[in-house]
C-alpha positions as CSV (number, residue, x, y, z in Angstrom):
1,X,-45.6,-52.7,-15.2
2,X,-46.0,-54.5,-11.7
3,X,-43.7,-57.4,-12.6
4,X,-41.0,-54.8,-13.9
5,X,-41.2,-52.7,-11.0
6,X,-40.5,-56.1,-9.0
7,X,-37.5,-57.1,-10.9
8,X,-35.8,-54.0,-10.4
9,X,-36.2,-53.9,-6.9
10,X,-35.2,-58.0,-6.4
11,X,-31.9,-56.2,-8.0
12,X,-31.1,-53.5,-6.0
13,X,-31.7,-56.1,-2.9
14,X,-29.6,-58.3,-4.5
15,X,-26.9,-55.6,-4.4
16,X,-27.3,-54.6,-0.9
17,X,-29.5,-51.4,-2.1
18,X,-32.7,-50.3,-0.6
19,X,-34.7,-49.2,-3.1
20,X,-37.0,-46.5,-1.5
21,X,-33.8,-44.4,-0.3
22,X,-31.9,-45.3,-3.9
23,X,-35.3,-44.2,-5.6
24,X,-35.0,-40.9,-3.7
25,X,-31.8,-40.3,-4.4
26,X,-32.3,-40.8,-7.8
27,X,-34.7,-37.9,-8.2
28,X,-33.2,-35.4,-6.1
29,X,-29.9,-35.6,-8.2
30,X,-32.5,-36.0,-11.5
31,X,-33.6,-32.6,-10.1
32,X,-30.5,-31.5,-9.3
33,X,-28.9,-31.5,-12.6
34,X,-32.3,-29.6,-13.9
35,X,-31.3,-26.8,-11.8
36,X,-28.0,-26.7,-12.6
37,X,-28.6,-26.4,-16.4
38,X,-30.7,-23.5,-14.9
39,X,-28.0,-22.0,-13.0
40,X,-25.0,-22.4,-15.6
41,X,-26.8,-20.7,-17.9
42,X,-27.8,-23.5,-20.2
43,X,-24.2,-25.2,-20.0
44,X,-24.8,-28.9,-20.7
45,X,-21.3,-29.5,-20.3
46,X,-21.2,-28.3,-16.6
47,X,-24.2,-30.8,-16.7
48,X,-22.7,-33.6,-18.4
49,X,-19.6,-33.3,-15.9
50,X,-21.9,-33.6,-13.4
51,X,-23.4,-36.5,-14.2
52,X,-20.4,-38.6,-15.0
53,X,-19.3,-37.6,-11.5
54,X,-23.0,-38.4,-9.9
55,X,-22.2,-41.8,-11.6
56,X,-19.0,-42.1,-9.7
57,X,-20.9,-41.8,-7.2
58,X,-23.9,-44.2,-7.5
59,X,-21.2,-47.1,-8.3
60,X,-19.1,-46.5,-5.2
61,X,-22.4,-46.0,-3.1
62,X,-23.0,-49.7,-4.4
63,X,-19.3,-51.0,-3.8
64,X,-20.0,-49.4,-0.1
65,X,-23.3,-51.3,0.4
66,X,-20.9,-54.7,0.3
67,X,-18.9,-54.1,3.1
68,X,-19.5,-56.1,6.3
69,X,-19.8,-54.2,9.7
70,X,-16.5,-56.1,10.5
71,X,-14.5,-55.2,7.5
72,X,-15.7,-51.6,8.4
73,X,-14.0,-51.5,11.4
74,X,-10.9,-53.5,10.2
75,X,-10.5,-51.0,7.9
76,X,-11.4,-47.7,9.8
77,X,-8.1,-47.1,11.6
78,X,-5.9,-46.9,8.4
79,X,-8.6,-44.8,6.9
80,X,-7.7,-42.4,9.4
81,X,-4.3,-42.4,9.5
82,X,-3.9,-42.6,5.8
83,X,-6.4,-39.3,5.7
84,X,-4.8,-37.3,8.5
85,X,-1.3,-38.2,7.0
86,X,-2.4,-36.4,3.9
87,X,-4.3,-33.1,5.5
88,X,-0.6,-32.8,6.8
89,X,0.9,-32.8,3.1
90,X,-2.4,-30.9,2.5
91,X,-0.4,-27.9,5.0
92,X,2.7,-28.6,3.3
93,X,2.0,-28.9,-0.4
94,X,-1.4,-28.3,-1.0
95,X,-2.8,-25.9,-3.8
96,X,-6.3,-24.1,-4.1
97,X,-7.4,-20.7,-4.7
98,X,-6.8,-18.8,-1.8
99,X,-7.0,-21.7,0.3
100,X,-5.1,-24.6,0.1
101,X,-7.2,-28.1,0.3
102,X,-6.1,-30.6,-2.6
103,X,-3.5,-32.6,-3.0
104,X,-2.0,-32.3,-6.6
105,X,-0.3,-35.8,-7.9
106,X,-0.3,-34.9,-11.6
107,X,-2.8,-37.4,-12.9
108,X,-5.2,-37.1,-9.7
109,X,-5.9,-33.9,-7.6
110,X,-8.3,-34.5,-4.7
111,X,-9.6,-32.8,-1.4
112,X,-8.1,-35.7,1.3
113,X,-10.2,-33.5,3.8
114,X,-13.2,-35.5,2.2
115,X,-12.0,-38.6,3.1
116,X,-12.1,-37.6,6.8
117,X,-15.8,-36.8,6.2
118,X,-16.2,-41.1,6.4
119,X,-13.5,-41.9,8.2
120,X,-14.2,-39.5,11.6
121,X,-17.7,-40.8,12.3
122,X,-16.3,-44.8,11.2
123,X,-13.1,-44.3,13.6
124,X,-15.2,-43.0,16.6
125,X,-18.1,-45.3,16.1
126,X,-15.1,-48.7,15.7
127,X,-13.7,-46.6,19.2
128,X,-16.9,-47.2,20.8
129,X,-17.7,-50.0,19.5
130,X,-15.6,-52.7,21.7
131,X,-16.6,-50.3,24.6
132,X,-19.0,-49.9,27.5
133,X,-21.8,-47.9,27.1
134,X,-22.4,-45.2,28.0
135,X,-18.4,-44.7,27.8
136,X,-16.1,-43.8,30.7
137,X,-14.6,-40.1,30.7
138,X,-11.2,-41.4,29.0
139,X,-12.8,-43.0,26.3
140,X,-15.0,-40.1,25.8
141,X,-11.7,-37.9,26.0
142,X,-9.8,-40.3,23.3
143,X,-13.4,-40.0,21.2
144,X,-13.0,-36.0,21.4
145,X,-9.1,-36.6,20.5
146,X,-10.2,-38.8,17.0
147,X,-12.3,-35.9,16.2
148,X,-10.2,-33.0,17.0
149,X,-7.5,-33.9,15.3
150,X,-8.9,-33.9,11.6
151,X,-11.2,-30.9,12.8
152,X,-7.7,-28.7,13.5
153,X,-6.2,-29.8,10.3
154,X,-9.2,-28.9,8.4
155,X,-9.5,-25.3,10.1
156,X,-5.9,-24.9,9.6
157,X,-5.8,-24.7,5.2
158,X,-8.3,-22.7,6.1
159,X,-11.5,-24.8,5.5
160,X,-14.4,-23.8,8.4
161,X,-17.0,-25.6,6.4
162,X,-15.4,-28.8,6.0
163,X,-14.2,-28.3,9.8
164,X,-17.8,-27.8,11.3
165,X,-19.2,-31.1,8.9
166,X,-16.5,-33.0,10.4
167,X,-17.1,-32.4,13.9
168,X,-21.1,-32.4,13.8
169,X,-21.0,-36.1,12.6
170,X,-18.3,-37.6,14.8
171,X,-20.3,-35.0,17.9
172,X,-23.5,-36.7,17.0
173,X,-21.7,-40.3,17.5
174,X,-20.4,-39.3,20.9
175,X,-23.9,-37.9,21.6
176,X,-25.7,-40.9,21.0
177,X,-23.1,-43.1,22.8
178,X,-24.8,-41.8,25.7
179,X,-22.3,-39.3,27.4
180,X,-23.5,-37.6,30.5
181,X,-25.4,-34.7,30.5
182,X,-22.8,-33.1,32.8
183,X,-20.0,-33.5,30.4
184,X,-22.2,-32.1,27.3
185,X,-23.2,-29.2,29.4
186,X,-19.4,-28.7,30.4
187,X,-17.8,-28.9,27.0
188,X,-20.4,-26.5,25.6
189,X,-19.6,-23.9,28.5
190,X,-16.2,-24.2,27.8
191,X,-16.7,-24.0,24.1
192,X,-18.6,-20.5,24.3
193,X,-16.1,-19.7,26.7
194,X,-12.9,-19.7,24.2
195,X,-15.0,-18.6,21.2
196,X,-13.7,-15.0,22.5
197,X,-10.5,-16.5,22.5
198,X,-10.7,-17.7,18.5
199,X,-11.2,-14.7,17.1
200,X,-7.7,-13.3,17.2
201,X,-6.8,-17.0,15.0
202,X,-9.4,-15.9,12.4
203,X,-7.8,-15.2,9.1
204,X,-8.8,-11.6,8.0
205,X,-11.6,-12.6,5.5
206,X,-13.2,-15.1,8.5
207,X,-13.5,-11.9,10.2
208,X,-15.2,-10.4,8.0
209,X,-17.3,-13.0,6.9
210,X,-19.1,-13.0,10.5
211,X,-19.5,-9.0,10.7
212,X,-20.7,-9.2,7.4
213,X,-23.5,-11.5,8.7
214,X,-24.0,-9.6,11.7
215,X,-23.8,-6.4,9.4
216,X,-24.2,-7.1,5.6
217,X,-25.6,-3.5,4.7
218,X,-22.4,-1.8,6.3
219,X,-20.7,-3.0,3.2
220,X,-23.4,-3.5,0.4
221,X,-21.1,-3.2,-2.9
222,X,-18.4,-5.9,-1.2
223,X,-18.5,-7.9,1.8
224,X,-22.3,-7.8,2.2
225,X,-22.8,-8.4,-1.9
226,X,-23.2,-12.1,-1.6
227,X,-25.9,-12.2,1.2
228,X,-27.8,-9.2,-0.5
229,X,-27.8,-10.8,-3.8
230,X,-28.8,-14.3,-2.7
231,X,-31.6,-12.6,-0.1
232,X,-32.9,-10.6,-3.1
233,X,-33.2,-14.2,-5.4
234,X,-34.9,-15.6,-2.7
235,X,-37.7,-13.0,-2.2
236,X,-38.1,-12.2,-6.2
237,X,-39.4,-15.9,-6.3
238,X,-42.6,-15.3,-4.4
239,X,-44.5,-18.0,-4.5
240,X,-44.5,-19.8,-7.6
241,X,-41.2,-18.3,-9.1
242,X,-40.1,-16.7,-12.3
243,X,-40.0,-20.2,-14.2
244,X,-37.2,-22.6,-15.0
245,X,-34.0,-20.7,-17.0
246,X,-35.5,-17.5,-15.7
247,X,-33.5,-16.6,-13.0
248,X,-32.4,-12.9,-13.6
249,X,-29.7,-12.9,-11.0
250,X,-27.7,-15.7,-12.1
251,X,-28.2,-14.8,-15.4
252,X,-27.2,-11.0,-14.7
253,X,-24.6,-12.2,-13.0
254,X,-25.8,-10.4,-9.8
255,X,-25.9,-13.7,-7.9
256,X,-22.0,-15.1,-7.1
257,X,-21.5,-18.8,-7.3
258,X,-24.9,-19.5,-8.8
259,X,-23.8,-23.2,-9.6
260,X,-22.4,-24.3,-6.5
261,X,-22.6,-22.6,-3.0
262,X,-25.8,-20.5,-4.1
263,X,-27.5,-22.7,-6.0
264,X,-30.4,-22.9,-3.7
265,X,-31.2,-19.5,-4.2
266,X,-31.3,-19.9,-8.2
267,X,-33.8,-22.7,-7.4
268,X,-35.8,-20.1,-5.0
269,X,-36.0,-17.4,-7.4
270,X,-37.5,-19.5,-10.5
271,X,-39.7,-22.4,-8.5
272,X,-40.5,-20.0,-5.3
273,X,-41.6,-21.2,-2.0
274,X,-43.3,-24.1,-3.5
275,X,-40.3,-25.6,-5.6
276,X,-38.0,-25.2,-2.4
277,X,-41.3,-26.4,0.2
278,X,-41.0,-29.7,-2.6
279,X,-37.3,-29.8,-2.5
280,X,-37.1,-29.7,1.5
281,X,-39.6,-32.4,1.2
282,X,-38.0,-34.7,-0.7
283,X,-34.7,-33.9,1.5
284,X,-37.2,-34.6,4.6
285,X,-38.1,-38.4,2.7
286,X,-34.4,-39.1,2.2
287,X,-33.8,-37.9,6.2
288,X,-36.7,-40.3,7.2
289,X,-35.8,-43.2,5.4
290,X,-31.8,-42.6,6.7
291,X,-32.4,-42.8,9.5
292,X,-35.4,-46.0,9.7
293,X,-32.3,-47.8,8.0
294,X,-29.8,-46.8,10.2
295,X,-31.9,-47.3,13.6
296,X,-32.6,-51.1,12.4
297,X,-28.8,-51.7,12.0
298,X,-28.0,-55.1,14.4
299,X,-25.5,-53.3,16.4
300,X,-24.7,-50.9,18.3
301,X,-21.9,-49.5,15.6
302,X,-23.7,-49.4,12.7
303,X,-26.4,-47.3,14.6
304,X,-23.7,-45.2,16.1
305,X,-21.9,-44.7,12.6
306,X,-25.3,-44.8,10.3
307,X,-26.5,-41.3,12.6
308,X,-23.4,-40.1,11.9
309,X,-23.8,-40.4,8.4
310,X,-27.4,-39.0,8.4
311,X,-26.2,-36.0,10.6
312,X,-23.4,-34.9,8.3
313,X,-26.1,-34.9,5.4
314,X,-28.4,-33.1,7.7
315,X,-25.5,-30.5,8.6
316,X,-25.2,-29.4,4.9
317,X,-28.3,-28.8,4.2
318,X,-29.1,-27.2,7.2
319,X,-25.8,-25.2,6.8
320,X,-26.4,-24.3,2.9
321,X,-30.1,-23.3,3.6
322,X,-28.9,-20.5,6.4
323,X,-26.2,-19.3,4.7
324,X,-28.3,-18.1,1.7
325,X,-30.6,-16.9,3.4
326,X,-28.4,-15.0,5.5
327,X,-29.0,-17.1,8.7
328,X,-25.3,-18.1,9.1
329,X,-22.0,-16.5,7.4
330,X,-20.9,-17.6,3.8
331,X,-18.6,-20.8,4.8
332,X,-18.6,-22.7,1.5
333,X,-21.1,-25.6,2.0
334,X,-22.9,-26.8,-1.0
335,X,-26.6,-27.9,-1.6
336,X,-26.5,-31.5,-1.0
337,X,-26.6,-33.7,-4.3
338,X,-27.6,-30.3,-5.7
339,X,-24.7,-27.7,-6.6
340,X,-22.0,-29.0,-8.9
341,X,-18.6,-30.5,-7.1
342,X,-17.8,-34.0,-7.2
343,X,-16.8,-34.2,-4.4
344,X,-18.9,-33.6,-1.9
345,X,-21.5,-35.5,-4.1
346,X,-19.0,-39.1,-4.0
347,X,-18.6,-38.5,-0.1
348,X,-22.5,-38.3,0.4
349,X,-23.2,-41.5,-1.6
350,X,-20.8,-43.6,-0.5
351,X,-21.9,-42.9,3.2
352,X,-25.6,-44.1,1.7
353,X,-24.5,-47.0,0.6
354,X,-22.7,-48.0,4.1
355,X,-26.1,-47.4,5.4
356,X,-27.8,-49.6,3.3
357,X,-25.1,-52.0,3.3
358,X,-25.8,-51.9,7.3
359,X,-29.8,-52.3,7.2
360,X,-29.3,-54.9,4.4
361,X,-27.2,-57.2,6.7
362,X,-29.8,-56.8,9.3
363,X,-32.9,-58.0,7.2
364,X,-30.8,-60.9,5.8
365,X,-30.4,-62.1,9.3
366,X,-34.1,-62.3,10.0
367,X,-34.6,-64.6,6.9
């Protein structure tokens, strides 16, 4: 059993994979599609989609593993401006439900805003790269610029979610750069001071999204019916839960969006505190092991762009977690790895795999 354990993990190095943070990832999405069976009410072809798109995943996580920190940065401008090019067409041609975030080109239709989930935190981190640390108020100002832009864009379809992703990772970049305390402490003061200001650009259901949350028993049978729901699946779990497939408020149909933005919830009600304790603990190995590889990258830009990476996995957890349990307003994040969507799923693992493609150059040097 040893010997096999050792030739499968002389592969994944040979591929540029660790095999501790692949191994993890490999459960949690093992889990993952568990709960989703759960929460789609037995559909194994929700499931089946899901795992073909996990797969997409895994392989370009390993294609991202064999890029070079160089190649990375050679490449991280036209990322950019091919992405930002498209959230413009996004504005002007985009479709969606109510909001309008893909692009529809008849044989592909994708969200470019997840694109700029990679290429923010690789353009800022290439920005700094070349620079002195900690950097000078007009590179910090062109660093705030790369991330605005994208962030506006996004905010603009209307897509807060994506929007506050976006600017957590490239903000945790410019964090770690080392920017003056003074400047942090100014841009936050001026932040909270033209939050007041926002409010009048809030689309009507933005609006109500954050009284809701402030509020959610002024309007139990519509604006607060999410929240309630998903608070009411979280407590019914108690301890242990209901059991697996027994989730009576996805299943009831009480629960809205048990597959994707309140998935969490569905895993809360049938595994109960100790299913989600085990599930934030296995999110906490994943976190751990991020960041060890990214911290042991040999330069300062794959540190820089590796905590980015981290921090934007971080932020959707963190982000999902609140908002079902009625911590934050409903914005649309999903469960990491988790709830169904592609998307989100591809963007994730391919930033893992630059990680790992990072830490693997680093051990190869000390051969």
């Amino acid at each position: 059993m040893m010997p096999v354990l050792r030739q499968r993990q002389l592969g994944l190095l040979a591929l540029r994979l660790d095999p501790w943070l692949t191994g993890l990832l490999l459960v949690l999405m093992a889990f993952g599609l568990a709960v989703l069976y759960s929460a789609s009410d037995a559909d194994a072809g929700t499931v089946w989609r899901q795992a073909v798109r996990l797969g997409m995943g895994l392989a370009l996580m390993t294609a991202a593993s064999q890029l070079t920190p160089a190649g990375l940065r050679r490449w991280a401008p036209w990322i950019y401006l091919a992405g930002s090019i498209m959230l413009i067409a996004v504005l002007l041609f985009g479709v969606g439900r109510g909001a309008a975030r893909w692009l529809d080109l008849g044989v592909l239709r994708f969200q470019p805003s997840e694109i700029m989930k990679i290429a923010v935190p690789l353009v800022v981190a290439t920005w700094l790269h070349r620079k002195r640390l900690p950097p000078r108020l007009l590179h910090f100002s062109v660093g705030l610029g790369l991330i605005a832009v994208p962030v506006a864009l996004i905010a603009l379809q209307p897509d807060l979610g994506t929007a506050l992703l976006i600017a957590s990772s490239g903000g945790m970049i410019m964090f770690l750069s080392g920017i003056r305390w003074r400047w942090l402490l100014l841009g936050l003061a001026a932040a909270a001071a033209t939050a007041p200001l926002m409010w009048q650009y809030l689309h009507d259901y933005q609006r109500n999204r954050i009284l809701t949350f402030l509020d959610p028993e002024s309007d139990p049978l519509g604006q607060g019916w999410n929240i309630i729901q998903s608070k009411i699946a979280v407590g019914t779990g108690g301890l242990t839960g209901r059991g697996w497939l027994d989730s009576t408020q996805s299943r009831l149909e009480f629960l809205p969006e048990p597959h994707t933005d309140f998935i969490l919830s569905v895993l809360a009600e049938e595994f109960g505190f100790v299913g989600v304790a085990l599930l934030f603990a296995l999110y906490g190995a994943i976190l751990l092991r991020s960041i060890y590889l990214a911290a042991q990258a040999r330069e300062p830009f794959g540190r820089m762009l590796g905590a980015g990476l981290v921090f934007l996995f971080f932020t959707y957890l963190l982000v999902n977690a609140a908002m079902i349990s009625g911590l934050m307003p409903v914005v649309g994040v999903p469960l990491p790895l988790v709830s169904y969507g592609g998307t989100s799923a591809v963007t994730l693992l391919t930033g893992f795999g630059i990680i790992m493609g990072l830490y693997s150059r680093r051990r190869m040097l000390k051969r």
